[in-house]
Structure formats: structure tokens, C-alpha cells
C-alpha positions in Angstrom: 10.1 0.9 -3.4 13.9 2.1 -2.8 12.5 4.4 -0.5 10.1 2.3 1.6 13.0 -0.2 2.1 15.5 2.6 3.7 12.7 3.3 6.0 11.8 -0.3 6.9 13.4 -1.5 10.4 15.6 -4.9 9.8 12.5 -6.5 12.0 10.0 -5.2 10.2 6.5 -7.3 9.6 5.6 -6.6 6.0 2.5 -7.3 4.2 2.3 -6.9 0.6 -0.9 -7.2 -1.7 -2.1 -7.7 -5.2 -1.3 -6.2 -8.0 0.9 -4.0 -9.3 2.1 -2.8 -6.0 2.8 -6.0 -5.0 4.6 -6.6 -8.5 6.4 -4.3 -8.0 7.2 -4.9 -4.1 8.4 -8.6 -5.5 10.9 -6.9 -7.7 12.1 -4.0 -6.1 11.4 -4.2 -2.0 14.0 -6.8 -0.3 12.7 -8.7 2.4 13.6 -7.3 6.0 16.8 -9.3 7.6 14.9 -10.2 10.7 11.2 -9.5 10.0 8.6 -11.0 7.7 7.3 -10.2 4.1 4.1 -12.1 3.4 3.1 -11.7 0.0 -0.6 -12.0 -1.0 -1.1 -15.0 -3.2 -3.4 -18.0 -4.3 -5.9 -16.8 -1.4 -4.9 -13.9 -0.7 -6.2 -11.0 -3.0 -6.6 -7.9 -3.3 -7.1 -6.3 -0.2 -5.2 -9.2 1.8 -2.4 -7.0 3.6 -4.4 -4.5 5.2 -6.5 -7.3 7.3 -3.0 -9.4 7.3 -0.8 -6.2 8.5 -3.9 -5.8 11.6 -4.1 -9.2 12.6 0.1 -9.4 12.6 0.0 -6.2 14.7 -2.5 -7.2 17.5 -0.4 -10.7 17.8 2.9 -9.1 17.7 2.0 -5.8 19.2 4.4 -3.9 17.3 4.4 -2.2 14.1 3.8 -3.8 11.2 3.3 -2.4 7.5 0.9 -3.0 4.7 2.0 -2.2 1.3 -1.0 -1.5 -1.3 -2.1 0.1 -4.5 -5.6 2.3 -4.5 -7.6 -0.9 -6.1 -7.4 -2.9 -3.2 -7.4 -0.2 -0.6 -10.9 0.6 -2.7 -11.9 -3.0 -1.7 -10.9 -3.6 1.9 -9.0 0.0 3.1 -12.1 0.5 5.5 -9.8 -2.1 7.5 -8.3 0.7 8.6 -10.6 1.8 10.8 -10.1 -1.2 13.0 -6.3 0.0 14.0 -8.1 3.2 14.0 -10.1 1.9 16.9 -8.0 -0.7 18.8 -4.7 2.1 18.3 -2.9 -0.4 16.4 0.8 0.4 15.0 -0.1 -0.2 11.4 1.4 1.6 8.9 -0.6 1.6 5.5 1.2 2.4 2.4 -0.7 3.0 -1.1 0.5 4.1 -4.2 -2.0 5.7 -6.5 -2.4 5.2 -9.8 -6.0 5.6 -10.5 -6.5 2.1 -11.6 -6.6 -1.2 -11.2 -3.2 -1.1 -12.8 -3.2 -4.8 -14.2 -6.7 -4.9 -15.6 -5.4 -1.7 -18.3 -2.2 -3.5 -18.7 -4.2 -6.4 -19.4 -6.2 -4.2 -21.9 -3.0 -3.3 -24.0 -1.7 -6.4 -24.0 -4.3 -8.5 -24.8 -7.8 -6.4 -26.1 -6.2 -3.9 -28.4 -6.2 -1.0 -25.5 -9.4 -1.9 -25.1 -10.7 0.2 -22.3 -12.9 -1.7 -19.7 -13.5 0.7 -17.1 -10.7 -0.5 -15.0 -9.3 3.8 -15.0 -10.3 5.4 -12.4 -10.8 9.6 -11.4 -8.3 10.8 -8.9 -8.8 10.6 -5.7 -6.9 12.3 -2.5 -6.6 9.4 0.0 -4.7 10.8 2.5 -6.4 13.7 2.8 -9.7 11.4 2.9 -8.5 9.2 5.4 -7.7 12.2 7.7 -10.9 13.3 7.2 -12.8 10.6 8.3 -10.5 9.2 10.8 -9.7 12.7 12.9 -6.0 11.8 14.8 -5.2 9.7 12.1 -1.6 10.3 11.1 -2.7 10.4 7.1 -0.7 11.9 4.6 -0.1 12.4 0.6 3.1 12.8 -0.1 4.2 13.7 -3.7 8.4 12.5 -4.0 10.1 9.4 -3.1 12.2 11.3 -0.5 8.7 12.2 1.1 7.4 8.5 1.2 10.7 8.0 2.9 11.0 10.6 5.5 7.0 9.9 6.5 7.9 6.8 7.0 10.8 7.4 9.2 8.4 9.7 11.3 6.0 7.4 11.2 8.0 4.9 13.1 8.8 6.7 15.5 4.7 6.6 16.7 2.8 3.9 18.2 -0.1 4.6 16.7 -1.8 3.8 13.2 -0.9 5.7 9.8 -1.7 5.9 6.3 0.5 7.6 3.7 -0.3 7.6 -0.4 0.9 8.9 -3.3 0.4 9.2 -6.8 2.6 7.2 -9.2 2.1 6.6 -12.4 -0.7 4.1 -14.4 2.0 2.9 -16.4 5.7 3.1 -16.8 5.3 3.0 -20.6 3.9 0.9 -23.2 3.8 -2.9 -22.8 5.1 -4.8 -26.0 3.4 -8.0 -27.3 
């Protein structure tokens, strides 16, 4: 999160969903100066910024960011094909963990490690997005010093972009 907020403009529109990502966002990712951070809660679930971060760019007309893990871009990422079409300055961050992060936290905590098929196989969403969206700016990057230079790039564009990487399912284990 240290390195999104160095990239993010004082101005900057940012949307923030469900999850772990967006636990984490909470914590670490301090709120532009000038800009908004809309955080996805009560209605808002999973999936929430990446419709929120489109709608905020075709009102505002400027470029706005939605920050995501891979369990709600698996529900409502497809959204990106509408700033695909309409050449929307969206920039869509996801950080991989090949879950849906809280349901195995959940798991540990309160069924014994239970596993409930909340793990997922790994994926390579950048490279899949550029795939299937050809013109796309969509990369995977691997470091924190990556994230942040993509997303300096990035800004300098107009057009949509999608950047993931991999972090990790869980920092360590949760205590009771």
C-alpha cells in the first residue's frame, strides 16, 4: 500500500473494495489530500470499486483508481471491459493472493483450519487481461517498487489499465 500511495496524485479518486485488500487499504493507504477514497461497505461488496471507479471516471472524466484483491475482480473484473470500450482513465489495481483471503482467515480462526474451498490455483491476471483486452495497458508486476513505477507510468496515459501482483495468502498465523 506504501507504494500505491507515492504513486497516487493529491487529487486522486480512489475506490477501495472488500476484503482483505480493502483491510488492508483502511490501514495502510492514507486518503488523497484533495481527492476521494470511497470505501466499499454495508452495500457495497465485493466487486464495488471497479463499477464505482467507472462510473466516478465517466462523471469526472479523469482518472480514477480501483483498488482490489483477485476474489472480487473474480466477481465483477469483467467491468473492465466497459473502460475498455468507452477509453475510460481507470486504473485497476489487484493484489493476488489466490483466495478469498478472509474466508481462510476465517477458517483458522474459527473452523480449526478448516479448509472450505475458499484457495484458489494461480492465476496470471495481467497477462489475461492483455490477452483479452488487446491495447490494454495490463501488467503483473512482481516488487513493490514495480507497483509503484507502473503506476507512475500509468498516470501519465489517458487511457484504461490494469496492473496485479501476487502477495501473499497470509502474513502469518492468526492467534485466537
Amino acid at each position: 500500500m506504501a507504494a500505491v500511495a507515492a504513486a497516487l496524485p493529491d487529487d486522486a479518486d480512489v475506490f477501495v473494495d472488500a476484503g482483505n485488500t480493502g483491510a488492508g487499504a483502511v490501514h495502510h493507504l492514507p486518503a488523497p489530500r484533495r481527492g476521494r477514497f470511497v470505501v466499499a461497505l454495508g452495500m457495497g461488496g465485493m466487486g464495488h470499486s471497479f463499477g464505482a471507479a467507472i462510473g466516478a471516471a465517466f462523471a469526472r472524466g479523469r482518472r480514477c483508481y480501483a483498488i482490489a484483491g483477485d476474489g472480487a475482480f473474480f466477481m465483477h473484473g469483467m467491468e473492465v471491459h466497459t473502460a475498455v470500450e468507452h477509453h475510460l482513465p481507470v486504473t485497476f489495481i489487484v493484489f493476488d493472493n489466490n483466495a478469498h483471503g478472509m474466508c481462510p482467515t476465517r477458517e483458522e480462526l474459527f473452523l480449526d483450519g478448516v479448509d472450505t474451498g475458499n484457495r484458489f490455483r494461480r492465476s496470471h491476471l495481467g497477462a489475461g487481461m492483455a490477452a483479452m483486452f488487446p491495447g490494454l495497458d495490463a501488467r503483473h508486476v512482481d516488487t513493490a517498487a514495480d507497483l509503484h513505477r507502473a503506476l507512475v507510468d500509468i498516470d501519465a496515459g489517458r487511457a484504461p489499465a490494469f496492473v496485479s501482483t501476487e502477495c501473499p495468502r497470509r502474513a502469518g498465523r492468526v492467534g485466537r
